[in-house]
C-alpha positions as CSV (number, residue, x, y, z in Angstrom):
1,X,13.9,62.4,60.3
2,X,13.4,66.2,59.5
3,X,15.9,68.9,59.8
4,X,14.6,69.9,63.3
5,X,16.1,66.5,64.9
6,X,19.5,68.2,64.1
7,X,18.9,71.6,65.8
8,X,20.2,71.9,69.2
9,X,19.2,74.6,71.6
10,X,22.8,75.8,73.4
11,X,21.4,78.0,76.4
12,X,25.2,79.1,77.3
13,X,26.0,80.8,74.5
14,X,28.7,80.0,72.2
15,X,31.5,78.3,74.2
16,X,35.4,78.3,73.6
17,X,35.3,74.7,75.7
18,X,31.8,73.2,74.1
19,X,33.7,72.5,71.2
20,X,35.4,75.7,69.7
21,X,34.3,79.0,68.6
22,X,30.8,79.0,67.0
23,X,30.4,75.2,68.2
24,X,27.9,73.4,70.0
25,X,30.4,70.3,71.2
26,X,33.5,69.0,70.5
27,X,33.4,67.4,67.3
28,X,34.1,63.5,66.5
29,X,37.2,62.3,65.2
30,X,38.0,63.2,61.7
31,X,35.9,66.1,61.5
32,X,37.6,69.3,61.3
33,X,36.4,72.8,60.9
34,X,36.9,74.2,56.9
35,X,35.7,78.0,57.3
36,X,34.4,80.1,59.5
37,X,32.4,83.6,59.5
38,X,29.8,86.0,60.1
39,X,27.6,88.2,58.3
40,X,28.0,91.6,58.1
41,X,25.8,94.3,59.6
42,X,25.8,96.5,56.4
43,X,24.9,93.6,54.2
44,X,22.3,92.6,56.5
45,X,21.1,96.6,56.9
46,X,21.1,96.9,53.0
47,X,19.9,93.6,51.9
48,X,17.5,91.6,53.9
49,X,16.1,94.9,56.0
50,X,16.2,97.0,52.7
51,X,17.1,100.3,54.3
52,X,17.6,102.0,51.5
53,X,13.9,101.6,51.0
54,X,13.1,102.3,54.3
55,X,15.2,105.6,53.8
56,X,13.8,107.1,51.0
57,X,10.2,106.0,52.5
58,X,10.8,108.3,55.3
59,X,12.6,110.8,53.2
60,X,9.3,111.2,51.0
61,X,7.0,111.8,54.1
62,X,9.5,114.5,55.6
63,X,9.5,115.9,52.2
64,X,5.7,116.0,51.7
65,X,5.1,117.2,55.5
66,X,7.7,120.2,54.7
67,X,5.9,121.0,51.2
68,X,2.5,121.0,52.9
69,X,4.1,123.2,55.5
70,X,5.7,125.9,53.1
71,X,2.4,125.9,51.5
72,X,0.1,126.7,54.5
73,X,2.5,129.5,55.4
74,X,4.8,128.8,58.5
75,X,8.0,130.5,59.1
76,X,10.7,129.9,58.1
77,X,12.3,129.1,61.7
78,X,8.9,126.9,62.7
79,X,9.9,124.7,59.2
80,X,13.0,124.4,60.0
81,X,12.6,123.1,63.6
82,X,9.5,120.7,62.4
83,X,11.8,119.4,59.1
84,X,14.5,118.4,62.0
85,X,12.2,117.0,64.1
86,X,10.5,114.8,61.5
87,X,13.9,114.0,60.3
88,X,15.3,113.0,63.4
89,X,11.8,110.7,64.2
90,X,13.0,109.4,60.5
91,X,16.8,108.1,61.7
92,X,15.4,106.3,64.6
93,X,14.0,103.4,63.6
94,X,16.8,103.1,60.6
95,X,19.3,103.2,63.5
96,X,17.2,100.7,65.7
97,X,17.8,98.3,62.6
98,X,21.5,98.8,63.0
99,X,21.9,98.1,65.9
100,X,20.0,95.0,65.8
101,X,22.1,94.0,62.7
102,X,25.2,94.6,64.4
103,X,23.8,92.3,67.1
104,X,23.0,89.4,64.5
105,X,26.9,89.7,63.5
106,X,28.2,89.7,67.0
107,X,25.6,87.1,67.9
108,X,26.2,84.7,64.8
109,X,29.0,82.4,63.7
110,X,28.7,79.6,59.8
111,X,30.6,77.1,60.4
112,X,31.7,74.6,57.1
113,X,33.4,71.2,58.1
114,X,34.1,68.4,56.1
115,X,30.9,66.6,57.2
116,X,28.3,69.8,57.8
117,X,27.2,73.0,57.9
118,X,27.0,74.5,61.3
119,X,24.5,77.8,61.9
120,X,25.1,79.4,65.5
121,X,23.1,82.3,66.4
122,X,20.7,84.1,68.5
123,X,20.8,87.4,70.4
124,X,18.0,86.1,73.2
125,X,18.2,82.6,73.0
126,X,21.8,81.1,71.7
127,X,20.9,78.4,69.2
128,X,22.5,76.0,66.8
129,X,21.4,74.1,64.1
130,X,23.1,71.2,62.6
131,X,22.9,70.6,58.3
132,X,24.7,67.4,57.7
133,X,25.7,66.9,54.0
134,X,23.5,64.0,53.6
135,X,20.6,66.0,54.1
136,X,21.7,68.9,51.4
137,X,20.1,68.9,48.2
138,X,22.1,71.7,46.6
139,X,23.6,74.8,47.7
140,X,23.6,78.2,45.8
141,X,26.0,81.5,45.2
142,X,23.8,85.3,45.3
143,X,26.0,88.2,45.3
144,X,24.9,91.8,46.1
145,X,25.8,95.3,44.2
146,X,28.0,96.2,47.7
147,X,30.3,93.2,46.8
148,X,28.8,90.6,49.7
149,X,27.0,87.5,49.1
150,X,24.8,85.2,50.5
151,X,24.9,81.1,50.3
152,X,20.9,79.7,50.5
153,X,21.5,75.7,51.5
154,X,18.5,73.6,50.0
155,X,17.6,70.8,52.6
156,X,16.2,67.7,50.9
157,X,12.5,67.0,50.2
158,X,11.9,64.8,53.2
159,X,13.1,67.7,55.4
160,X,11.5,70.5,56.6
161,X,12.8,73.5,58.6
162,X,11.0,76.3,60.3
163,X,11.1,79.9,58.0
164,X,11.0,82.2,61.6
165,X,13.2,80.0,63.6
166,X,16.3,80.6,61.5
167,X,15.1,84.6,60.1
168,X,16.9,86.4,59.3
169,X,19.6,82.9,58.1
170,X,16.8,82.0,55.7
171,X,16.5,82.4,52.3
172,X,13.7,85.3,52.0
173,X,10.1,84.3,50.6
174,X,11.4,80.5,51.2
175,X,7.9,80.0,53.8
176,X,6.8,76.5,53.2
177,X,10.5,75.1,52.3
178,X,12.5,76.8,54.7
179,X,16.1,77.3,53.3
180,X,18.7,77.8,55.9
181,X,21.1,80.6,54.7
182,X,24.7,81.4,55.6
183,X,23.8,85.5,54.4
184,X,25.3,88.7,54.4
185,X,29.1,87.4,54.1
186,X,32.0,89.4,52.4
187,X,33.9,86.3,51.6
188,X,31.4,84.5,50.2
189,X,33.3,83.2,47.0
190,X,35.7,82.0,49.5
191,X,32.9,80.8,51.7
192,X,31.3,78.7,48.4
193,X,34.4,77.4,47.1
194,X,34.7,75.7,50.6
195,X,31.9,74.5,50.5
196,X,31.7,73.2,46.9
197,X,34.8,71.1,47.8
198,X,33.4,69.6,50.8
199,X,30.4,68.7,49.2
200,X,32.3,67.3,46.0
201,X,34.0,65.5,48.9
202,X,31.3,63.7,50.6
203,X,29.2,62.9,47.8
204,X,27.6,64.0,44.4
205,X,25.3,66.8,45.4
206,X,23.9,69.1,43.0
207,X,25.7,72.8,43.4
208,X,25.2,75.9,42.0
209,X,28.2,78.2,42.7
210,X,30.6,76.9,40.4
211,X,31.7,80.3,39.6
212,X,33.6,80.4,42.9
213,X,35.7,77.9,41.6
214,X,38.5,77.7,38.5
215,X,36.9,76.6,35.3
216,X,38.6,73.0,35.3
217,X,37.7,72.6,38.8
218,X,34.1,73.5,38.0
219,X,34.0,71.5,34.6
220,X,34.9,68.6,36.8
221,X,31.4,68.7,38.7
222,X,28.2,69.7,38.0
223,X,26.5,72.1,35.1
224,X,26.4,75.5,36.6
225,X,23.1,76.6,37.5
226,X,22.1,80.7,38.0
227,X,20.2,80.6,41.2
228,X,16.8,82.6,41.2
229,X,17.0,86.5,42.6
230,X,15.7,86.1,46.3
């Protein structure tokens, strides 16, 4: 059974009575709901759509355009009006990305029980997908220079799970083993030791974000293991 058998398509949205906040249906007895959270807009603008980059892209071109301009003699008000122009063409599609990243944190909910890891998202289509412990091979801990951090979950080999349908809550570059990825959170040590519990809790799993926890509690599970820069 592949990871696609647990992904559920919720047309209504994300429903106080399906089964709680960020919940597809009310969950069976004795599971109960760990953590909860979203990513954040600036994490996601800085970190998986690079604006920064995108910024000083656009920054060079109005730069060049103006030097070009100086150069072939045009006044100083016609320079001025065409560096505002080509500035202002430069902040629209930076603030188009925005906006869509505020949407992905208004739209999106990570959900941590004692038996899974819940992903419900989706600014068109609502969606949820399902990651039962049993099927996690091991989890990991990335933090960025703006203090947020992102949790990649590594599915087994025997399942597979679709890079675009969870982008952007997939671990970049991850194409042919899709990694679901809880990203862009400002708790995420809180989020990881959570999560290392639970999963210390259901069964010996291989994790790599030990450094969320206290040294004795990570001495008492696995070796720690540096995940790779995504």
């Amino acid at each position: 059974m592949n990871a696609f058998s647990s992904m559920n398509l919720n047309p209504e949205g994300l429903m106080e009575h399906s089964g709680g906040r960020g919940l597809p249906e009310k969950l069976p007895a004795g599971e109960r709901v760990l953590w909860q959270g979203s990513p954040n807009w600036a994490s996601l603008l800085r970190n998986a759509f690079h604006a920064r980059g995108v910024a000083v892209y656009f920054a060079v071109i109005v730069a060049v355009c103006t030097a070009i301009s100086i150069r072939n003699g045009l006044s100083p008000e016609a320079l001025l009006i065409s560096t505002l122009k080509l500035t202002g063409l430069s902040i629209v599609p930076i603030a188009l990305m925005a906006l869509y990243c505020w949407g992905v944190q208004q739209s999106t909910i990570y959900s941590i029980t004692n038996r899974r890891v819940v992903l419900s998202f989706g600014l068109a289509v609502p969606m949820t997908v399902n990651l039962p412990f049993s099927r996690i091979e091991s989890a990991g801990l990335k933090h960025h220079s703006d203090g947020s951090g992102d949790i990649p979950v590594q599915l087994l080999p025997s399942e597979r799970m679709a890079y675009l349908m969870v982008w952007p809550h997939a671990r970049p570059w991850r194409m042919a083993r899709g990694e679901p990825m809880l990203r862009g959170l400002t708790d995420a040590n809180a989020a990881a030791a959570v999560l290392a519990r639970a999963l210390a809790a259901h069964a010996a799993i291989p994790i790599s974000f030990q450094q969320a926890m206290s040294p004795g509690q990570a001495a008492a599970h696995h070796r720690f293991e540096t995940p790779q820069a995504a």
